[in-house]
N, C-alpha and C positions, 0 to 999 in steps of 0.2 A: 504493500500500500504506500502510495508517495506520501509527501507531507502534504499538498496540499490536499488529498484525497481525507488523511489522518486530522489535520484542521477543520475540516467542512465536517465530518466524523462529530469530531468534540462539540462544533459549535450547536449543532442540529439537538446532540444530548444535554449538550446547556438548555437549551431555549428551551428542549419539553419538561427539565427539571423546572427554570423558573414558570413554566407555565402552572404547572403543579403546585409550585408554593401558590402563585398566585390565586389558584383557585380551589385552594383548601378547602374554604368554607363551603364547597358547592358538597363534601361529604357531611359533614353533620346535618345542611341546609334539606338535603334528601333523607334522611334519618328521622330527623322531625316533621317530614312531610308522610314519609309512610307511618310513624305513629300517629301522626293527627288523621289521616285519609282512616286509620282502625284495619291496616295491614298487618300490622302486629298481632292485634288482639284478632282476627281472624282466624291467622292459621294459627293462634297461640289457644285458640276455642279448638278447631279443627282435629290440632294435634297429629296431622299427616299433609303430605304434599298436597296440593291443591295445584292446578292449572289456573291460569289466567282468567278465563275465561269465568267459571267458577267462583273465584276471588272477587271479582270485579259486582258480581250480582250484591257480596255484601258490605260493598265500600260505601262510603258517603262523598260518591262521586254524580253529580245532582244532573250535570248536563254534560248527555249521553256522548255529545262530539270528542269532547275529555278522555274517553276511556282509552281513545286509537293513541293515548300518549301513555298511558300507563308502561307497554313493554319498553319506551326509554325509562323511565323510571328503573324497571326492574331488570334490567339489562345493567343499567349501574350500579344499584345495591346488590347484586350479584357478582359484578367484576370488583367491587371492592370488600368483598368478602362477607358482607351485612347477611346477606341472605343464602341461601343454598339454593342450586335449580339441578336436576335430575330429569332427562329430556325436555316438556314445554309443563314441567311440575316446580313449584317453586315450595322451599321449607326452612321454618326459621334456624339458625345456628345459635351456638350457647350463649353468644353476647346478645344476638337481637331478641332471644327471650326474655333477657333481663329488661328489656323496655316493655313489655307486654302488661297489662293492667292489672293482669287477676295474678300474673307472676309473684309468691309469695315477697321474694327480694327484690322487684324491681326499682332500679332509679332513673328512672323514668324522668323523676324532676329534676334531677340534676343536668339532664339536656333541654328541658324546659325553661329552665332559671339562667342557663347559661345563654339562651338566645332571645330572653327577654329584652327590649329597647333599652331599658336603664343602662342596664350592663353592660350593652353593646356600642353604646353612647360613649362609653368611657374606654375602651380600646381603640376609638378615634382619635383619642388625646393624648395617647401613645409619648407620641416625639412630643407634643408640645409640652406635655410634663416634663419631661428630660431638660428642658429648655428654660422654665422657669420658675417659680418659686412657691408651686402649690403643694400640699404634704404626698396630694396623691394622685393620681390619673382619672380615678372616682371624681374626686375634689375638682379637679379642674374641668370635668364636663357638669359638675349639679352642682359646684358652689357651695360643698359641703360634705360632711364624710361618710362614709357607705355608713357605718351605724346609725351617724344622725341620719341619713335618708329614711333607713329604717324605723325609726323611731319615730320621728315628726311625721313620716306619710304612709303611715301604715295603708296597704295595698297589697294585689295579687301575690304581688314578687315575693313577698313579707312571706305570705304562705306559702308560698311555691318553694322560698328559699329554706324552710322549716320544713318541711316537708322531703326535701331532697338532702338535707343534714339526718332527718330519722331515717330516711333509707339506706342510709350510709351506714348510719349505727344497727341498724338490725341486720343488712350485709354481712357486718363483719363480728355482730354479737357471738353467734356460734362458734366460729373459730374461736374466738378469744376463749370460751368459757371450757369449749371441746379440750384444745391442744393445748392452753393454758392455767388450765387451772391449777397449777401449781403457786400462780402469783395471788392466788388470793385465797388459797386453805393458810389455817393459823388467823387470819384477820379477825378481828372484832368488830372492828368498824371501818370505814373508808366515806371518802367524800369525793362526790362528781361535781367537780369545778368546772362550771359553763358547761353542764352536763344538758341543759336544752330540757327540753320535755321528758328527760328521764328513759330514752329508749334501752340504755345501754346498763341502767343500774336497775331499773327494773327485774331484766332480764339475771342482772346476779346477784340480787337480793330474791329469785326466786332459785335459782342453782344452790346459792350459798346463804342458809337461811340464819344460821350465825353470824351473818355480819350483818351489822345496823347501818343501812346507805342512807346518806343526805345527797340532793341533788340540787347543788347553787349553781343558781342563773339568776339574771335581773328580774325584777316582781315583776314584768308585765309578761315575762315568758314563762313562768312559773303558776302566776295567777291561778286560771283552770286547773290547775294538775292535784290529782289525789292520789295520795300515799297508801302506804297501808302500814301493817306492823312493823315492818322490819326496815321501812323506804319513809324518808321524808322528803318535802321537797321548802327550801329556804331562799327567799328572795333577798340579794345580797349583790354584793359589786366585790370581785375577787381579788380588787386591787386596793380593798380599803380591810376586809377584814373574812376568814374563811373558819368555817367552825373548827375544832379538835377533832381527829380521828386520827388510827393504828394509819391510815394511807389515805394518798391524795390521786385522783385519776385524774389524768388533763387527754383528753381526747380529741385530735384536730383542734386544740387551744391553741397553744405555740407559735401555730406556723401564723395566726392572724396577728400577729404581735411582731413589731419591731425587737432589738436585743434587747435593748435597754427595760422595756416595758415585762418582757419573760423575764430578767434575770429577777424583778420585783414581785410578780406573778409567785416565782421559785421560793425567793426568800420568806416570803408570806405564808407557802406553802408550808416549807420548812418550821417555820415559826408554829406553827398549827400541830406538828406529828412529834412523835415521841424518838427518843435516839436509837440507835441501829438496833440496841442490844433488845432494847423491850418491841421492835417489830416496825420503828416507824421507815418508811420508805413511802417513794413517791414513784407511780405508776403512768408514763405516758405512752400514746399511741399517735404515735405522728409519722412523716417519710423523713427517713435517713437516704441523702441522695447517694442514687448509685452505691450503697452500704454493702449489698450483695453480689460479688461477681457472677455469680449465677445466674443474675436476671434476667431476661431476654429483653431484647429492645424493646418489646410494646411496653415491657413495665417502667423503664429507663423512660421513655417518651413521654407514655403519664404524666412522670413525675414531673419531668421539665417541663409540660404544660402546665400542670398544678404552678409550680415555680413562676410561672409569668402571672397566674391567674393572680395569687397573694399580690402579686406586685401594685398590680395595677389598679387592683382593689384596696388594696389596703397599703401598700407602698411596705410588705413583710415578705415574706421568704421561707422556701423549703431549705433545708440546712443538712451540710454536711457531716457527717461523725465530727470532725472536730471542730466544726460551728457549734454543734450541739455541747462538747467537750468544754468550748471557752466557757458556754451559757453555765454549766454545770459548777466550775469549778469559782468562776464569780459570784453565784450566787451560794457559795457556801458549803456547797455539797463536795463529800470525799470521792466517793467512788460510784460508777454506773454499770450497766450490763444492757448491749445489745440482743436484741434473741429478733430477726427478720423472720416472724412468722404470718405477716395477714398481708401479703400480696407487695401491693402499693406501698405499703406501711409497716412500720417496724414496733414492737413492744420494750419501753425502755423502759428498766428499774435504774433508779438514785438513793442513793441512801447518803442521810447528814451522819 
């Protein structure tokens, strides 16, 4: 091959590379269009191949001329692996079940809340936050900070956003409690810092009925929610004051938090649990970037999406082991233990 044959070569695989960055969005954009169109939850009712043809009778596709566009549709979430096809038969695969309705795990709202207009407002302002002097990429499209948005305009997103944080936590409840449970037999007690609607302490104050859970979050998220014997739920702000317990659980906290603001979060924490000997430890579940050589790039990619996601939301960060290491060791804390066992996310013990 000459060079200039080897040149024209490269340039032609540039150009369909940046083509493809540039039209990223066109895969999630068809992902939530076959959830909303109930392509999902069809063959997820079905629960066998379906043909097109078939399919199409029970979409909520209103005018008929529409439908001669569906097999581009399904010709894309098929070449980009969403879907499954088996002759002119189409069936969902393990990820696109997880968007399906009745799916007991779905996170569904997590692709919902991710392409709502707020949100999506604020990755336009990308470069112009870089450029000047607003805290956050949020900030500088609404003039204010994603909590305060949340707070002052309570709206869909609010829910949407709550909603896709508990599918998160019940996702990964199981694992935690299945292949973990070693980090919470002995406890007495333990406290769910920004613990939300209680998905995740619920679920181990009923596994582990010896320990007494409290579940702090701000009183307007906590309001509704009822406890029972062994579960409370306390409305409180994590950076003023967190009750006493054997452990403190901080789950997806972390990563919304600047250093400076966790190494405070930590120390408070610490303040709160008892010292190594009599049990006290602090239990987090957050992404240690790239922590596992083992991971395959889709789990590497997550995370560095997650990674921009914190950013520009919240102007915070997915952290590496010795990002996490500095946090630890400023706020107080002697020694930690890695254990990579929930996918995306890693289980970290700290002990003062």
């Amino acid at each position: 091959m000459s060079t200039s044959e080897s040149t024209s070569a490269e340039l032609l695989g540039a150009q369909a590379q940046i083509w493809n960055y540039i039209f990223n969005f066109i895969s999630s954009s068809a992902v939530k269009c076959a959830l909303q169109l109930g392509i999902l939850d069809v063959l997820y009712k079905h629960d066998k191949p379906m043909c097109l043809s078939d399919l199409s009778v029970e979409l909520s596709v209103v005018n008929s001329s529409k439908v001669s566009f569906l097999p581009i549709l399904m010709r894309f979430l098929v070449h980009s692996g969403f879907l499954n096809q088996h002759e002119d038969h189409y069936f969902l695969t393990p990820a696109s079940r997880l968007l399906a309705k009745n799916e007991p795990f779905n996170v569904r709202s997590l692709l919902l809340v991710n392409h709502d207009p707020v949100l999506s407002k604020a990755w336009l302002e990308l470069s112009a936050w870089f450029q000047n002097d607003s805290p956050t990429a949020f900030h500088t499209a609404h003039g204010k900070s994603f909590w305060d948005y949340l707070e002052g305009e309570p709206s869909v997103l609010g829910d949407i956003l709550n909603d896709a944080l508990a599918s998160d936590s019940r996702f990964n409840t199981n694992v935690l409690i299945i292949e973990c449970k070693h980090m919470f037999e002995g406890l007495t007690s333990l406290v769910d810092v920004g613990g939300g609607t209680g998905t995740v302490s619920i679920a181990i104050a009923k596994a582990f009925p010896n320990i007494k859970c409290t579940v702090l979050d701000l009183p307007h998220v906590v309001r509704d929610c009822k406890g029972s014997w062994n579960l409370d739920f306390v409305g409180g702000d994590m950076f003023d004051k967190i009750p006493h317990a054997n452990a403190m659980l901080l789950k997806h906290v972390l990563h919304n938090w600047r250093d400076e603001d966790c190494v405070k979060i930590l120390k408070i924490c610490k303040e709160s649990i008892p010292n190594r000997e009599k049990g006290g430890k602090v239990i987090i579940i957050d992404t240690v970037m790239e922590g596992d050589s083992k991971q395959s790039d889709e789990f590497v990619r997550a995370q560095h999406n997650m990674g921009m996601l914190m950013m520009v939301l919240l102007a915070a960060k997915e952290r590496t082991e010795k990002e996490w290491e500095k946090l630890f060791i400023e706020a107080g804390f002697t020694e930690y233990k890695i254990i990579p066992a929930l996918g995306l996310s890693s289980l970290i013990e700290i002990y003062p």
